[in-house]
C-alpha positions in Angstrom: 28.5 29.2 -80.0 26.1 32.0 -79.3 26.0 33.7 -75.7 22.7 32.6 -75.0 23.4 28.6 -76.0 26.6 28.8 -73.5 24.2 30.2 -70.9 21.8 27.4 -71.6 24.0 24.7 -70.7 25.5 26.6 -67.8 21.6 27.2 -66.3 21.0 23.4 -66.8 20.1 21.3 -64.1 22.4 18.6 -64.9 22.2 16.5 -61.6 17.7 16.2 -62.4 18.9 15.1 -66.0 21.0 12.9 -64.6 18.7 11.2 -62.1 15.8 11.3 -64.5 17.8 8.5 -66.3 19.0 6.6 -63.6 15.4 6.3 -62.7 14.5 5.4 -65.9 17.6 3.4 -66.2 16.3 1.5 -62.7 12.9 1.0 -64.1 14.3 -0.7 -67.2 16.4 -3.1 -65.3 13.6 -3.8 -63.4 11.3 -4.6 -66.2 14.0 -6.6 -68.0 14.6 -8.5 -64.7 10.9 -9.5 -64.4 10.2 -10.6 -67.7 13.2 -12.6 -68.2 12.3 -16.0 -69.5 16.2 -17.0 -70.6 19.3 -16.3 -73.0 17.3 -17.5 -76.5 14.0 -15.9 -76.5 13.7 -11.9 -77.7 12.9 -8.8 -76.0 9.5 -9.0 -74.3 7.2 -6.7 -75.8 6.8 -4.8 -72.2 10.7 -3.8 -72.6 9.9 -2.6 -76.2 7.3 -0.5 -74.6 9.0 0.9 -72.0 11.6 1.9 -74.3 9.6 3.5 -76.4 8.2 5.3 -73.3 11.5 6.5 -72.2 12.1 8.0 -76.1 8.9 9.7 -75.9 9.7 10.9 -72.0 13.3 12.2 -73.7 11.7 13.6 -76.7 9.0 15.4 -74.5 11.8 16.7 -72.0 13.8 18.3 -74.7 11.2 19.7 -76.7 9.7 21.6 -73.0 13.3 22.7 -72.4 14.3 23.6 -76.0 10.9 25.8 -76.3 11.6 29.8 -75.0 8.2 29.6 -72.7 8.2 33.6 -73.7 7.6 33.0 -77.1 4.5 31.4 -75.9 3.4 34.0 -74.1 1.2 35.8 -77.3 -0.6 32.4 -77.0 -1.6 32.4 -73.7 -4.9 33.8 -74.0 -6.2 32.1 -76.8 -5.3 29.0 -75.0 -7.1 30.6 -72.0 
């Protein structure tokens, strides 16, 4: 494991990871809860969605934390 990896997941904020999915976690459950229409039907399409929201949200998160923001920095002014 490279120096700058172990420093990476020393530098994390673990407990905002962590209560990023509990409220995601929450909102689930809550979703579930609401559209609950008994043991033999399927997943409501609005808990398909909202899992497929919280995969994007994950994919998203990792993707702006994986990214070195000062590699980005020769891009900045085009962009500007």
């Amino acid at each position: 494991m490279a120096a700058g990896d172990r420093r990476f997941i020393l530098h994390f904020d673990w407990t905002l990871f962590i209560l990023v999915f509990a409220l995601a976690g929450i909102g689930l459950v809550s979703v579930i809860s609401a559209s609950y229409a008994g043991a033999h039907r399927t997943l409501d399409p609005l808990v398909i969605r909202q899992l497929i929201w919280i995969a994007a949200g994950t994919v998203a998160m990792l993707i702006a934390v994986l990214v070195d923001y000062r590699a980005l920095q020769a891009y900045a002014y085009p962009f500007y």
